[in-house]
C-alpha positions in Angstrom: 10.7 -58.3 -13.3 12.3 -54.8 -13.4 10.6 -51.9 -14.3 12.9 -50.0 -16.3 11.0 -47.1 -16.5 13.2 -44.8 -14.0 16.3 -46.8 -14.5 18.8 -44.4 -16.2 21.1 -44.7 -18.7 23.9 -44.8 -19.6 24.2 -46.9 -16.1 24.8 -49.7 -14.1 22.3 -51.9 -12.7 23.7 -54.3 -9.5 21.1 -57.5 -8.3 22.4 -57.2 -4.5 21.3 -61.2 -4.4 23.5 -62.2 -7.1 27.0 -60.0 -5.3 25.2 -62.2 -2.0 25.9 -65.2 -3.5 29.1 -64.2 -5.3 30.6 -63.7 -1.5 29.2 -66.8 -0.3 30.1 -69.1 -3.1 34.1 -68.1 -2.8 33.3 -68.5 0.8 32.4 -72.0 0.4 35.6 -72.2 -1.4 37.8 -71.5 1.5 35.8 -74.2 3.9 34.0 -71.1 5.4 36.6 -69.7 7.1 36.8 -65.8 6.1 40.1 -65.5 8.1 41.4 -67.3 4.8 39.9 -64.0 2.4 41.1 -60.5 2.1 39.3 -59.5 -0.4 40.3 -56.2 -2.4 37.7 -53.4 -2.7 38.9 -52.4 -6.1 36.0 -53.6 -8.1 33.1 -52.4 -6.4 34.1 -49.1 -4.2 31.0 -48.6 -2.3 30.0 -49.2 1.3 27.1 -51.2 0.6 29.2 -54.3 -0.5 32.5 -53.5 2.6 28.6 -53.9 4.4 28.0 -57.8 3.1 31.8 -58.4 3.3 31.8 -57.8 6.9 28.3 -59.6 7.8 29.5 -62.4 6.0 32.6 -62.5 8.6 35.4 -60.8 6.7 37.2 -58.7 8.7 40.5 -58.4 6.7 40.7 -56.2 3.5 42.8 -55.3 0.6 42.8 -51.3 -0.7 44.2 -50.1 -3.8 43.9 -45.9 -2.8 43.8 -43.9 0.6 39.8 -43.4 -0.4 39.4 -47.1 -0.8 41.4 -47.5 3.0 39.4 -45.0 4.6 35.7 -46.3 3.0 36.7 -49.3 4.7 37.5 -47.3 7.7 33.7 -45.6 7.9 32.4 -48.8 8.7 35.0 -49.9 11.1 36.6 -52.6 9.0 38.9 -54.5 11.4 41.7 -54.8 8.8 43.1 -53.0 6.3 46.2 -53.8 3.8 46.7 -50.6 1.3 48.1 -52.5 -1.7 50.3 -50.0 -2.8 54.0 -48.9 -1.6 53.3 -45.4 -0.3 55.2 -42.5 -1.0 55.1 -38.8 -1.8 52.1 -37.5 -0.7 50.1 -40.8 -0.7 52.3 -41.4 2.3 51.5 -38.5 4.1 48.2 -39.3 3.6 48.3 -42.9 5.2 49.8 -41.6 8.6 47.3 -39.5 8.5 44.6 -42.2 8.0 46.3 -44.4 10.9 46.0 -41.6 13.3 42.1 -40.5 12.4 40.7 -44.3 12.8 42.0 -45.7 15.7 39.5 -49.0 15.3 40.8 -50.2 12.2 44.6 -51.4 11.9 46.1 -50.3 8.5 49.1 -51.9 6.7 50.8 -51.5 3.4 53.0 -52.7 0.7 57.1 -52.1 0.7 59.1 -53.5 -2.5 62.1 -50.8 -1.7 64.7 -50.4 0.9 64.3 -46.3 0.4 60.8 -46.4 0.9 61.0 -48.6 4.0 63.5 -46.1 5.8 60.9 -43.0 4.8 58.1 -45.3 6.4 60.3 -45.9 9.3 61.1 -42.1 9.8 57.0 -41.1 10.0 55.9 -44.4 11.5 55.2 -46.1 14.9 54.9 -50.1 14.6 53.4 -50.0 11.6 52.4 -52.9 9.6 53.8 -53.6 6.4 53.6 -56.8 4.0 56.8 -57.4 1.4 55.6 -56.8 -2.3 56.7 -60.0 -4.0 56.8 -59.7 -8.1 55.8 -63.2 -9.1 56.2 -62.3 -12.8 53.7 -60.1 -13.8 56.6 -56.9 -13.5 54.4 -54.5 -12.3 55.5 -53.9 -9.1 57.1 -56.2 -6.4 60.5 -57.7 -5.7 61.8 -60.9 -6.9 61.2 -63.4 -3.8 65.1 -64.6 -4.4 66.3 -60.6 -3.6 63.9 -60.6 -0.9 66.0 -61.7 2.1 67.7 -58.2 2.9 64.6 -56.2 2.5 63.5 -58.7 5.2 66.1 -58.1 7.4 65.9 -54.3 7.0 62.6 -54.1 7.8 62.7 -56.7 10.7 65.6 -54.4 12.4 63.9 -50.6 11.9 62.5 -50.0 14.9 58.6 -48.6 13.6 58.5 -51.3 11.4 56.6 -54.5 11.8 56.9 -57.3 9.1 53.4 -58.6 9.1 52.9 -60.9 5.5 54.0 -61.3 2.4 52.3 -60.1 -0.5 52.2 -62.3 -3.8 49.7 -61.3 -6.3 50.2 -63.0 -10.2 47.7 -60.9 -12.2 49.5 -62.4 -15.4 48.3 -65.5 -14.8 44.9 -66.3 -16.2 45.3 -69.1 -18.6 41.7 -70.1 -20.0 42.5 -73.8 -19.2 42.5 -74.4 -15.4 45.1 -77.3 -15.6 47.6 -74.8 -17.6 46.6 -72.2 -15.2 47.7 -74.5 -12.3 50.7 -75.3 -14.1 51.6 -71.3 -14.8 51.4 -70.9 -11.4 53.7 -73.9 -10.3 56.2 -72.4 -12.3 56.2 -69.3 -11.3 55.6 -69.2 -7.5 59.0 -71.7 -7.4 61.1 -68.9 -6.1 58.1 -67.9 -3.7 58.2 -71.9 -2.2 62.1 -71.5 -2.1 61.9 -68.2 0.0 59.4 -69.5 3.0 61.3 -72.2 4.5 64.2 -69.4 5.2 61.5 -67.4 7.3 61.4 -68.0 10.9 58.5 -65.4 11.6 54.6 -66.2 11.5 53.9 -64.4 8.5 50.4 -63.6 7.0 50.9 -65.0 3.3 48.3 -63.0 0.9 48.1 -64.8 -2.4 46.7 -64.3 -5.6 43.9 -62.4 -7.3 40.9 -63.9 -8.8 42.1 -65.5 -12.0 44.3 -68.1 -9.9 41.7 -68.3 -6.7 40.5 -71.5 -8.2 44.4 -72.8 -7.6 45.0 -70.9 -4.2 42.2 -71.9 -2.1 43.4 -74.9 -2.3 46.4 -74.1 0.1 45.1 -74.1 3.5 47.9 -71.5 4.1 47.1 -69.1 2.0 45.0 -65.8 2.6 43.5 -64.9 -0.4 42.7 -61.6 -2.6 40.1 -62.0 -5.4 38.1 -58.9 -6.0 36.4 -59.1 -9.0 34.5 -61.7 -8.2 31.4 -59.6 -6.0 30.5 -58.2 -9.3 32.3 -60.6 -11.8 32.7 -59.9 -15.9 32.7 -61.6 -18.7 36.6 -61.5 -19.3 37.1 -63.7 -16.1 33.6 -65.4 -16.4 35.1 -67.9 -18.8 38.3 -68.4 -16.4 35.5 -69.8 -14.1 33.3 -73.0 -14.6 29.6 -72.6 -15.1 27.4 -72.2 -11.9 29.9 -70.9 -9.9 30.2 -67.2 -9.8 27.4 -64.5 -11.2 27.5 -61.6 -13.7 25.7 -59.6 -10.8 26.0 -55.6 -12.4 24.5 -54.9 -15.7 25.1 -51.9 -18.6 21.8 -50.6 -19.0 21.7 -48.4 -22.6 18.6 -46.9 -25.0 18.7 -46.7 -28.2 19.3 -43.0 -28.8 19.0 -43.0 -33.4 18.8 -45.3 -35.4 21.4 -44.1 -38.3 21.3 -47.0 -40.8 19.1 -49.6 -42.0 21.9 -52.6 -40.1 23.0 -50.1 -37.2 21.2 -48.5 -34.1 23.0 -45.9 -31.7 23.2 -46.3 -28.6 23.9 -43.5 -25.5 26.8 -45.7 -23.9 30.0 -44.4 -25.1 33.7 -45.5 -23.9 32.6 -42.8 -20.8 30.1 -45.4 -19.8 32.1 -48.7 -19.9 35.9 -49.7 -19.9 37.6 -49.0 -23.1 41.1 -50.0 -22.6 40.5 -53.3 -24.1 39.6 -53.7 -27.8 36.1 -52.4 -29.2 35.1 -56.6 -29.3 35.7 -56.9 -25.9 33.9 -54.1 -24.0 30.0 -55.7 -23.6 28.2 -58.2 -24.3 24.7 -57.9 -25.3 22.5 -60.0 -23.4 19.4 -60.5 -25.1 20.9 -60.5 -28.6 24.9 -62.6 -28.1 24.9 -62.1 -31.8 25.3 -58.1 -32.1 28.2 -57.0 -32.9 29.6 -53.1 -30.9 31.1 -51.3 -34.1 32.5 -48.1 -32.7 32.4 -46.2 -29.4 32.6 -42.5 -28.8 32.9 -40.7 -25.3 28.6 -40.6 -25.4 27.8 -43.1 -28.1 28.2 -46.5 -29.1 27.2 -47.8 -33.1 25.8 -51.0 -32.6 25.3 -53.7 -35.9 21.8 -55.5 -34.9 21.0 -57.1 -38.6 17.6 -55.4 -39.0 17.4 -52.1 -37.1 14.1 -51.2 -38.0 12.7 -53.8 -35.8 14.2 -50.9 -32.9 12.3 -48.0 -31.6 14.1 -44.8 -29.7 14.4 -45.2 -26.1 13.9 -49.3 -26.4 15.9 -50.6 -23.3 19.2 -52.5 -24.4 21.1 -54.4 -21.8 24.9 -55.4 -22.0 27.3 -57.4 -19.9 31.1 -55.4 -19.2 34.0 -57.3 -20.2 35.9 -55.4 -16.9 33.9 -54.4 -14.2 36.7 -52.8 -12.2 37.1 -49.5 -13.9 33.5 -49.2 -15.5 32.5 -48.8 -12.0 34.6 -46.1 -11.4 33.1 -44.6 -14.5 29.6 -44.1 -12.7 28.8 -42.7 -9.6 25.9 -45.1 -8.3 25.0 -48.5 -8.7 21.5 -48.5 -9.4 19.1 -51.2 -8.2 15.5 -52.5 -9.4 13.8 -51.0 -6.4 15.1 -47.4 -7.7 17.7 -47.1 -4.2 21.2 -47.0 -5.4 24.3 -47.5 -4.0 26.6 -44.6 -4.2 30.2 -45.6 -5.5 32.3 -42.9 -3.0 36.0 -44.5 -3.6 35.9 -43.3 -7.5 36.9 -40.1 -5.9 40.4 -40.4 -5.2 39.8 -38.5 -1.8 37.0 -38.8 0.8 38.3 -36.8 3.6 42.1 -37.3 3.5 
C-alpha cells in the first residue's frame, strides 16, 4: 500500500514491477530472443528503464533525439538506431556523438538522396537504415522508389546500408483481425521490394500498435515503445492480461468550486493535451467521472456529489498517451520516495 503522504503532485507515479513485466511479457512474445527487439526509448527517457532493457538482454535500440542516443550511450548500450534523418545541426551533432562513445555503434535514418551525400561528406562507414513510408506520410520513402536510394547509398564510400526501417504508426485498428488485414495491405510494396535485395539487411518493423502482427515474422526486428509504460489509448489495442498500465497521474483536489465539480492541480502542463479533453485520463477509482476542462495548472473535474471531497484528498488518473506526459515531468516518482529522473526531456545532455 503506498503512502501518499510525500508523493507530489501534479506527478507521475511508475511501479518498476509492472514496466518488469511489461519488458518480459513482449519478450515472451518474440520466443525470448531480444536480438528480435529494438525497442524505442521515446516513452520512457530515463536510464533506469535503458537499465532493465539491457539486463533483460537487449542490446539494440531505437532513439528519437541526439539526447535519447546519447542516454543510451551513458550506459554503454551496444546499439543504437537514431530514428530520425539527420540534418542541419542535428547532424553535426551525431558525428559528434559517434566520435565521443566509441562502445556504442550509432546508426540513423536516410529517406533522401541529398541527405545521404551530406552524411557521406562528414561520415566514415557509418550505419544507416532506409526510411520506408508504409502509409502513414510522415516521413519515409515509398518502398517501390526505394531501389536508387539503395544503390546510392550502397556505392558512397562512408556509407554502410545496414536495415530497412518500416514503421506504420497509422495502423491501429481496434480489431486485431482488421489490424492484421491493414497491415497486409499496406506492407504489399514492402514484400515486393525484399526479394530484389541481395544484401543481409536488418528489417526493423513496426511500432506497438501492430507488434501483436509483427512478432509473428521470425524475420522481423521489432520497435514497440510504448509498451514499458503502456496507456490507455493502446491498452484497448491489446487483449486483457497482457501488458500493464505501469505509470500513474497522481492529482489533489486543490477547490472544490461547485456543488457537481472539484478542481484539481493537474492542468494540460501535467498530462498530454493534444488529444481531446475525453481522452486525456482516466480516473481510476471513480471510471465514471467525467474531466470537463483543463487549464495549464488546473483540471475541472464533474464527480456527481463533490461534497463527499475534501482539499488535498489524493485523486489518481490513468494517461491516455504516456509518451509526451513524460516528457512533461522531470522524475518518475516511486512508492519508496526514490525517483527516476527523466534526463532525455531535455533535448541536450552534453551534445
Amino acid at each position: 500500500m503506498i503512502n501518499f503522504t510525500n508523493i507530489e503532485s501534479p506527478g507521475l507515479l511508475v511501479n518498476p514491477e509492472l514496466v518488469h513485466k511489461n519488458i518480459q511479457w513482449v519478450l515472451n512474445q518474440v520466443d525470448n530472443n531480444p536480438a528480435r527487439l529494438r525497442p524505442h526509448i521515446k516513452t520512457h527517457k530515463t536510464r533506469e528503464v535503458n537499465q532493465l532493457l539491457l539486463a533483460s538482454g537487449i542490446t539494440k535500440f531505437k532513439a528519437a533525439t541526439i539526447a535519447e542516443a546519447e542516454l543510451l550511450a551513458l550506459d554503454e548500450a551496444p546499439d543504437v538506431l537514431l530514428s530520425m534523418q539527420p540534418t542541419g545541426t542535428t547532424l553535426k551533432r551525431f558525428i559528434e556523438l559517434t566520435k565521443k562513445y566509441t562502445k556504442t555503434s550509432f546508426g540513423c535514418l536516410l529517406d533522401d538522396t541529398q541527405a545521404a551525400h551530406a552524411l557521406n561528406a562528414v561520415s566514415s562507414n557509418q550505419r544507416v537504415y532506409i526510411d520506408l513510408n508504409m502509409g502513414m506520410n510522415r516521413t519515409g520513402i515509398r518502398p517501390e522508389k526505394s531501389i536508387p536510394l539503395i544503390n546510392l547509398i550502397i556505392q558512397l564510400p562512408n556509407l554502410q546500408l545496414a536495415g530497412l526501417h518500416a514503421y506504420d504508426g497509422h495502423i491501429r485498428d481496434l480489431d486485431l483481425e482488421d489490424r492484421k488485414r491493414h497491415v497486409e495491405q499496406d506492407f504489399q510494396s514492402f514484400y515486393a521490394l525484399l526479394p530484389q535485395l541481395s544484401l543481409d539487411l536488418e528489417l526493423v518493423v513496426g511500432g506497438t500498435p501492430s507488434f501483436l502482427i509483427h512478432h509473428t515474422n521470425p524475420n522481423y526486428v521489432c520497435s514497440p515503445g510504448t509498451f514499458v509504460f503502456f496507456d490507455t489509448g493502446y491498452a484497448k489495442l491489446y487483449p486483457e492480461n497482457s501488458l500493464q498500465l505501469a505509470v500513474q497521474v497522481i492529482g489533489r483536489v486543490i477547490s472544490i468550486p461547485t456543488n457537481h465539480t472539484i478542481s484539481i492541480d493537474v492542468g494540460h502542463k501535467s498530462v498530454a493535451p493534444e488529444n481531446g479533453i475525453d481522452n486525456r485520463l482516466q480516473f481510476i477509482d471513480h471510471p465514471e467521472w467525467k474531466l470537463l476542462s483543463q487549464s495549464e495548472e488546473h483540471g475541472i473535474v464533474e464527480v456527481g456529489d463533490s461534497s463527499a471531497f475534501q482539499i488535498g484528498d489524493v485523486i489518481r488518473m490513468l494517461p491516455y498517451h504516456i509518451c509526451p506526459t513524460v516528457a512533461l515531468h522531470q522524475y518518475l516518482q516511486i512508492g519508496d520516495g526514490s525517483v527516476w529522473k527523466v534526463l532525455a526531456r531535455d533535448r541536450k545532455l552534453t551534445i
